[in-house]
Structures are given as structure tokens and as C-alpha cells.
N, C-alpha and C positions, 0 to 999 in steps of 0.2 A: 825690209829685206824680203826679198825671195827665195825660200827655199823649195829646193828640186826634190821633191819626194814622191811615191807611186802614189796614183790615184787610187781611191780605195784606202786610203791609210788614215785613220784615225787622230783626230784631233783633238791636243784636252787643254783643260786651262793651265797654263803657268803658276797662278796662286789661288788663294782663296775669295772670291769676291762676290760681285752682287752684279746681275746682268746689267746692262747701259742698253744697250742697241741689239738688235735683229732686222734686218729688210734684207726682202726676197730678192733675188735677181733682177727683177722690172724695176725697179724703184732704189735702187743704190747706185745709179751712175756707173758702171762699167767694174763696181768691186764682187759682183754676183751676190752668190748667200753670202751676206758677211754679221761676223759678230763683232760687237764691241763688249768687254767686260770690264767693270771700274774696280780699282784696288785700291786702298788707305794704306799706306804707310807712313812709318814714322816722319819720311821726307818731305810726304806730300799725297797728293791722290793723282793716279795715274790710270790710264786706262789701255789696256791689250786691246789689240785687232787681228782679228782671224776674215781674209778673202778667200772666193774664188771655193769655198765650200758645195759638196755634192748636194743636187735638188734631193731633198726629202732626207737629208740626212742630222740636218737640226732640230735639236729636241724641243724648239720653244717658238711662242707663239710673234709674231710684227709687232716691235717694242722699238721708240723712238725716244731715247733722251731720258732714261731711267721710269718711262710713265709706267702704271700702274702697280699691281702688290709686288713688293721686293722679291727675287728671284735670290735666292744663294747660291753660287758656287764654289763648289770644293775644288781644292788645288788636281789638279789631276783628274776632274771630270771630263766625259767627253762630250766637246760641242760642237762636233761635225767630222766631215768626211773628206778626205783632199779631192779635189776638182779642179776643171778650169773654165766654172762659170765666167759671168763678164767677161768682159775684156781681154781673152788671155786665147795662148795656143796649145798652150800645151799644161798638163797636171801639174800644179805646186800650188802650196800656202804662202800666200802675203802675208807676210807678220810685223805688225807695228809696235812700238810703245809711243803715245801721247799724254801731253799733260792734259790735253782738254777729250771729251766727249763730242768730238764734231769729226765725221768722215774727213771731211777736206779733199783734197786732190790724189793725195793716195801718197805720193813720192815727194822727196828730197829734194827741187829740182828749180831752175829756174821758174817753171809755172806757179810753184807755191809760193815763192819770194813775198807776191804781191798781198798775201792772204793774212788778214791779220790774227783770224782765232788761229789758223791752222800752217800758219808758216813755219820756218825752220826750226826755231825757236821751240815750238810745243812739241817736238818729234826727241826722245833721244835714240841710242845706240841701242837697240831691242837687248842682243847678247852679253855687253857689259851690263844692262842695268837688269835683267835674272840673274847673272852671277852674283851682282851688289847685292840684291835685293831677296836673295833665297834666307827663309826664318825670319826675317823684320818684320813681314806686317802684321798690324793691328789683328790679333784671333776672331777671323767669319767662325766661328765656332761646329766643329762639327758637331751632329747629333750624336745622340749615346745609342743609338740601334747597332748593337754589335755583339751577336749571340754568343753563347759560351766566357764571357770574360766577365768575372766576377768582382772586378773593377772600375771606379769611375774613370779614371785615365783619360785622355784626349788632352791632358793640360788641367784636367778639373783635378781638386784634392780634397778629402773630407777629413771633416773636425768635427769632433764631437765626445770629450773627456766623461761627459754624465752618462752614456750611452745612447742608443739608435744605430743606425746600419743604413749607409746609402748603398745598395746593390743592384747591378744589371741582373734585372729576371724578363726572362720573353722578351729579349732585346730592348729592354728600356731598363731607366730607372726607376728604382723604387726608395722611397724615404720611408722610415718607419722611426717611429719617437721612441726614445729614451729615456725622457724628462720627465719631472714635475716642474722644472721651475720657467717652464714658458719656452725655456733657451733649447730649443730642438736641433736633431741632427743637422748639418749644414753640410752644404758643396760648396767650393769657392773655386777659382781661376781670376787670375791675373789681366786687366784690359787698361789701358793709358786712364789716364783720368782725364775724358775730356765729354764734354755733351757732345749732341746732334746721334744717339745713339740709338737703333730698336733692340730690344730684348726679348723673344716671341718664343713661342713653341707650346705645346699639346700637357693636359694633364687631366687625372683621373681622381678621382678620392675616394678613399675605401669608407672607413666608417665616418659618419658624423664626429663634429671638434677639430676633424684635424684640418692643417692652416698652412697657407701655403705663401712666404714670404721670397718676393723678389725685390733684392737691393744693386746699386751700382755704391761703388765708393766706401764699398764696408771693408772694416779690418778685419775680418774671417776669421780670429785666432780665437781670444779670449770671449768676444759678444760680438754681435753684430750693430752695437748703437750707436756708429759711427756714420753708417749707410742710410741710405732713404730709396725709396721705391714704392710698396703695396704687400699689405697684408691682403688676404682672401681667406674668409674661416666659412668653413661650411658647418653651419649651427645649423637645426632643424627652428631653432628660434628666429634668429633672423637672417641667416644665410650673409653674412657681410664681406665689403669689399670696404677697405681702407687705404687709404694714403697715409707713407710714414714719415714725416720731414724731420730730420732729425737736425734741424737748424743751428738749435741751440738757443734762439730766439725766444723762446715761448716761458722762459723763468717767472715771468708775472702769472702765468695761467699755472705750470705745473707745479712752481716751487723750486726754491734755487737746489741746486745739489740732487737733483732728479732727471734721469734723462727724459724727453720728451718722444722715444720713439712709439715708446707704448702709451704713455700716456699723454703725450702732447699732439695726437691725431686730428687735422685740425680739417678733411672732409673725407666724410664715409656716405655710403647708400647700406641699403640693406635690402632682405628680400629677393636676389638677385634667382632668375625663374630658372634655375640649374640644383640635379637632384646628386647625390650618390650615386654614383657610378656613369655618369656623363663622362665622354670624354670631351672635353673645353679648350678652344685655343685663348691662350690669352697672348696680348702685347703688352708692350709699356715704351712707350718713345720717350725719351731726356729729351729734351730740345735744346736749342743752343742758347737760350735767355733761364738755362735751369727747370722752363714747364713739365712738368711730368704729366703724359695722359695713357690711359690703361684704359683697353679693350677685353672684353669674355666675348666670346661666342661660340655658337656653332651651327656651321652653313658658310651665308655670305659673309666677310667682314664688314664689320660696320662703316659707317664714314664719322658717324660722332662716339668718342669714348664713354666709357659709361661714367669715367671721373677724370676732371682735369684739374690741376693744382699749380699754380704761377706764381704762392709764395702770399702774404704779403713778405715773408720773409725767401733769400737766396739759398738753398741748402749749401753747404760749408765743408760735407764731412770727407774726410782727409784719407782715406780708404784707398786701395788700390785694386778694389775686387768687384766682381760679379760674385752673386752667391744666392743661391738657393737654399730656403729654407724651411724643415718642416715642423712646425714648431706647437706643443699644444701644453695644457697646463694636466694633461691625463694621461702618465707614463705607456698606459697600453692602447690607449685608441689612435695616436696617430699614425696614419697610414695613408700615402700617395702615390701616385704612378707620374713620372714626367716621361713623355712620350720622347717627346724632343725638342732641341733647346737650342737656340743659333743666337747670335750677336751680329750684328751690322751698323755698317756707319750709314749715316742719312744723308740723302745725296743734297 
């Protein structure tokens, strides 16, 4: 569709997603600046298109086909400026919805008939399907940067009956432990259960011991030993990174009647060259065969993880959550800052 709107008006995203495409006006075929943004829904994965955008009005760099590091966007960012680059005579936004990630011809029309990624077929009805489609999709997770508000909120919820306190201070989160018995405060939110997932964002650690557990698929209520992900304990001893599979599998190693998240850890490193008071990005990709791989850095991102885990066994656990946790066996020293914290589907 084309909508007639003044040039100069602001453009944002429809929902929450992760960038697809960018090409400048030279190089997009008659669509000028155009964005493509991809969205997961429960339906399926669809992708928004924004043309005909003002030169110098897009915030992001010539991105062709989802390549390089995940870009996220929040519902209601802005990704440009009305114009009538390419093609066009006069100011408005071209706005699509597509099943696929391919420019294609632009319109509805006989010229597309012939085109087989980008025919009729892969186009729907832009307008019904944001009316359909408002609150469905999969949580791109906002960050917790949100001064003054002394709640987790965004969809996140905390648990923690032993005590701890997860609180925004200086616009992040902060975990601080409650426990002696390992089981520290925790953040959970709700995400489908399915792989091809990233988990990424920014954290700090105040004293030595404390531990910083990310799960997918945990039941957030009572324990978390339902989930799997990566333990991270910053020890002055060996400073460790662990994989938690909590398969179920491992009864010969652990002993039947025992969970295996803590102790059925089946690949760790240690010594990892990060001190107290680092700020760290870490990731953790699920992949779609169940691999889990988990990145630390800080600077460039890496290209190899620093531990990759494929199983001999599938993890199993039956969980409906994301959940962050801060977890230590020393009621007063756990203490962490998560900066920020996003979810994305893998394209």
C-alpha cells in the first residue's frame, strides 16, 4: 500500500523485531532508502517494508538478508523519514507485509504474477494483518534501561521466597542474593518453547562468588532445574563458565533421584580473562538441533564461542521461561548488574 503522508514525518516499526534489509537508494531498484524488518509470530515469520524513505534519515548501516550482528527493533522505533526517494513523485510511505525477505517488484500486480519468491502469494493485506497481529508476537524483549521504576516489569516477573531483590538502579538491573542454598533471586518471563533462539545482553559483577545463571525452558517457580543454558561464577579461583543440561540423561554419572543441573555439568572452562567490575557482553544461541553456544566478551564479538554443547544427550526440560539468575551459596555476596537483556529469533 501507499500511504499519502507529509514528507518529513516519521517512521517506526509496527512490532518488535530484528533488522532484515537496508539499501540505499542506488541499489534498491526504484524502492529508494528502504527497510525491510523481520517479525516471528506465532503464525509464522513475516517481514515489514518501509520505501521511498528520506536520504540520511536511517539510523543503520547497508544490511542485505539479515547479514551481520542482530540489530533489534522495538515496536514503535523510528526507522526513517517519509520521502520520495526512487521511484516516486511525490512524498509517501510504501508499506508492505511479506512472508519472505526478498524486495521483489514492489506491487501486487501483474509484473509479480511471474516471480516465484516474491509473487502474490508471499504479499498479505498490510492493515488487517497489524490489526491481527498486535500483542502475538514472540517477546524481541525490551531492555530494562528505564530510570525511576523500581520494577522489573517489561513482562519480566521475580521469584524469590528465600530472599534477594531484583531492582532497577541507574537504569539497569541489579540481582543481589538472598540465599544460602545455591537457589538465588531469579527473573523469569514467558517465550514459546521452541529453539533457533539468541539470549544476549551486558553484565557487571560486584563482589567475587556471585553467579550468573541464564536458562531457556525453566519453570521459574519453585527451582529452576527444569531449564538449561550456562552458569558463569566469577571465583577469584578459577573464574568459571559452565553449561547446564539438565537432560535428565546423566543418572548413571549423577545418581538416580538427583538433578543434574548442578551436578551433572557435562562442559566447563575456567580462568576466563574477566575481573570484577568488567562490564561483559555475553550471548547464548539454542540452535535448532538443541546446540547451545555461549559467548563473553568485550569489544568485538567473537566468531567462535567460548563453549559449545550438542548434547550427547537432547535437553528435555519442559519450562516455559527465560530466566535470569543470580545464584550463590553466600547469602551476602551475591551481587550483579544486567545492563541489558533482549531475545531474538535466529533468522
Amino acid at each position: 500500500m501507499n500511504a499519502t503522508v507529509s514528507g518529513g514525518d516519521e517512521v517506526r516499526a509496527i512490532a518488535n523485531g530484528r533488522l532484515w534489509l537496508y539499501l540505499p537508494t542506488a541499489e534498491s531498484a526504484g524502492f529508494g532508502n528502504v527497510v525491510m524488518i523481520q517479525h516471528v509470530f506465532s503464525d509464522g515469520t513475516f517481514y515489514s517494508l518501509y520505501a521511498h524513505l528520506e536520504e540520511g534519515s536511517v539510523p543503520f548501516e547497508r544490511r542485505t538478508g539479515g547479514s551481520g550482528s542482530p540489530i533489534e527493533i522495538s515496536r514503535g522505533a523510528r526507522i526513517g523519514r517519509v520521502d520520495d526517494t526512487g521511484s516516486s513523485t511525490a512524498p509517501h510511505l510504501h508499506f508492505a507485509i511479506k512472508r519472505t525477505g526478498i524486495l521483489g517488484c514492489g506491487y501486487i500486480n501483474e509484473n509479480c504474477k511471474s516471480e516465484a519468491d516474491t509473487g502474490f502469494q508471499n504479499y498479505e493485506d498490510p492493515l488487517q494483518f497489524v490489526q491481527e497481529h498486535q500483542g502475538t508476537q514472540l517477546p524481541f524483549l525490551d531492555d530494562f534501561k528505564r530510570p525511576n521504576d523500581p520494577t522489573v516489569g517489561k513482562g519480566w516477573s521475580e521469584y524469590e521466597p528465600l530472599g534477594g531483590a531484583a531492582t532497577i538502579e541507574s537504569e539497569a538491573l541489579r540481582l543481589t542474593s538472598g540465599s544460602t542454598t545455591g537457589d538465588g533471586v531469579k527473573v523469569f518471563r514467558p517465550i514459546p518453547q521452541q529453539n533457533g533462539l539468541r539470549i544476549g545482553g551486558t553484565v557487571t559483577f560486584g563482589p567475587t562468588f556471585s553467579r550468573l545463571w541464564v536458562l531457556v525452558r525453566a519453570d521459574a517457580t519453585t527451582s529452576l532445574r527444569t531449564g538449561y543454558g550456562f552458569n558463569w561464577r566469577m571465583d577469584p579461583f578459577d573464574n568459571q563458565l559452565t553449561i547446564l543440561d539438565n537432560s535428565g540423561q546423566f543418572t548413571t554419572v549423577v545418581g538416580p533421584g538427583l538433578d543434574d543441573l548442578d551436578l551433572g555439568n557435562r562442559v566447563g572452562i575456567n580462568n576466563l580473562p574477566f575481573t570484577v567490575g568488567d562490564t561483559v557482553n555475553f550471548e547464548m544461541l539454542v540452535l535448532t538441533d538443541n546446540t547451545i553456544e555461549v559467548r563473553l566478551w568485550i569489544g568485538a564479538r567473537p566468531s567462535a564461542p567460548r563453549l559449545r554443547w550438542a548434547g550427547p544427550y537432547t535437553p528435555v526440560a519442559p519450562g516455559s521461561n527465560c530466566a535470569l539468575v543470580e545464584s550463590t551459596r553466600d547469602a551476602t555476596s551475591g551481587d550483579l548488574t544486567v545492563d541489558d537483556i533482549s531475545i531474538s529469533v535466529l533468522p
